[in-house]
C-alpha positions in Angstrom: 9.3 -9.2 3.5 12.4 -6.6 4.0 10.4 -3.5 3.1 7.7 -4.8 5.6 10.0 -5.2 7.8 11.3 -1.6 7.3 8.1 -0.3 7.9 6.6 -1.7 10.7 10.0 -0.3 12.3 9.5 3.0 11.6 5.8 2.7 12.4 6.9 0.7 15.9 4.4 -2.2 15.3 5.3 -5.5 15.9 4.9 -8.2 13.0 4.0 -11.6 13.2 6.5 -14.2 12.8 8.0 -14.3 8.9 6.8 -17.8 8.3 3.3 -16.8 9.5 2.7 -13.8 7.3 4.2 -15.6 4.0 1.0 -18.0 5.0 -0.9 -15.4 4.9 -0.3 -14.2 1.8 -0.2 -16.9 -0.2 -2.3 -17.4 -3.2 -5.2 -19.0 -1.9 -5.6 -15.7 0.9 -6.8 -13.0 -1.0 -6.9 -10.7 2.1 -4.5 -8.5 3.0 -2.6 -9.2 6.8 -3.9 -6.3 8.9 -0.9 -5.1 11.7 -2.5 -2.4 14.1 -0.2 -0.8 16.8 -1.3 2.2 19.3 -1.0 4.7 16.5 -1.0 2.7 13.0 -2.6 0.2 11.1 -0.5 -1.4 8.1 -1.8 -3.5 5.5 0.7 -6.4 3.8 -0.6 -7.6 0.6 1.5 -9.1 -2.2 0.5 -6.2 -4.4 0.7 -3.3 -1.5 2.1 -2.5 1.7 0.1 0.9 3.2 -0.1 2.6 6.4 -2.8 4.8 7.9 -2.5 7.0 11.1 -5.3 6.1 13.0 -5.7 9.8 13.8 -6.4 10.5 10.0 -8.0 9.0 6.8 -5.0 9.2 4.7 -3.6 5.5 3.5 -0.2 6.1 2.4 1.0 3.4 0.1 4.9 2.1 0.2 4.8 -0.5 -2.1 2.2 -0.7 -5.2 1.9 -2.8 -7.9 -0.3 -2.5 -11.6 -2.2 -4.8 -10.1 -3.3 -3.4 -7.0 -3.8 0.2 -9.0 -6.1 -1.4 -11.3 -8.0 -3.4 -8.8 -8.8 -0.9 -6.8 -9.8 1.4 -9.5 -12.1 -1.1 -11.0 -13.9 -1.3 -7.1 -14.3 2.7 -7.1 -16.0 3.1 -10.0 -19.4 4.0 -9.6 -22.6 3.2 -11.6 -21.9 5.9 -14.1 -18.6 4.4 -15.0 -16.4 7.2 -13.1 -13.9 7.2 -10.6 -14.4 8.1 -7.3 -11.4 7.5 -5.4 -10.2 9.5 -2.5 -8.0 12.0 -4.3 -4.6 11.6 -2.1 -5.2 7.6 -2.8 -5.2 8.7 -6.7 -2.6 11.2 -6.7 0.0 8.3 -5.2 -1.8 6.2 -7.6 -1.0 8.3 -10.7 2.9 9.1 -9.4 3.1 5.2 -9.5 2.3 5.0 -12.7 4.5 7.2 -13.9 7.3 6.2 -12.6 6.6 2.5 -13.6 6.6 3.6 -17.0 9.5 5.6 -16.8 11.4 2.5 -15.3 9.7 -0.2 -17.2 8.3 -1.8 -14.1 5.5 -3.1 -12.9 5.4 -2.1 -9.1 7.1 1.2 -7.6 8.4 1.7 -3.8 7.5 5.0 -3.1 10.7 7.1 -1.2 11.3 9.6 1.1 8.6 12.3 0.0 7.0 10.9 -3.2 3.7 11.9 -3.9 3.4 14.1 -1.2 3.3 11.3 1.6 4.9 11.6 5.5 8.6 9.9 5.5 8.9 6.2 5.4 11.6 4.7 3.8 
């Protein structure tokens, strides 16, 4: 809930009280809690937090977790059994994973300027 918190600051959007997003995301809610501002939409998942400009295409992840990487590589795989994810989406997936690794996690909370992404954190 703090890095959401940090986010939505620095994106100006307003969240919903605390109590009412950890409802949302609870186990039984598989959908992530959708936040749009003027400018910005955020999605809050328990395995992501992401931001889009709603200028641009671009989701730039802040939070990710194995989970969430695997899931949605599973879902862009087409008939032929190869990837076909949005190649900014899989170059932030692919600096994830390698800095999981490196760290022996399981999640990563992208910084400043990782993975070529806008300032966030």
């Amino acid at each position: 809930m703090a890095l959401t918190h940090v986010v939505a600051d620095h994106l100006a959007i307003t969240l919903p009280d605390d109590a009412v997003m950890a409802g949302k995301l609870n186990l039984q809610n598989p959908h992530p809690l959708v936040v749009k501002s003027n400018f910005y939409t955020l999605w809050i998942d328990r395995y992501y937090i992401a931001y889009s400009h709603d200028d641009e295409h671009e989701i730039h992840y802040v939070y990710l977790t194995e989970h969430h990487i695997k899931e949605e590589m599973e879902s862009y795989l087409d008939a032929k059994g190869a990837s076909s994810l949005p190649g900014h989406i899989e170059q932030q997936f692919r600096y994830a994973y390698q800095n999981m690794a490196e760290h022996e996690k399981k999640f990563w909370i992208f910084n400043r300027q990782a993975a070529g992404g806008e300032s966030i954190s």
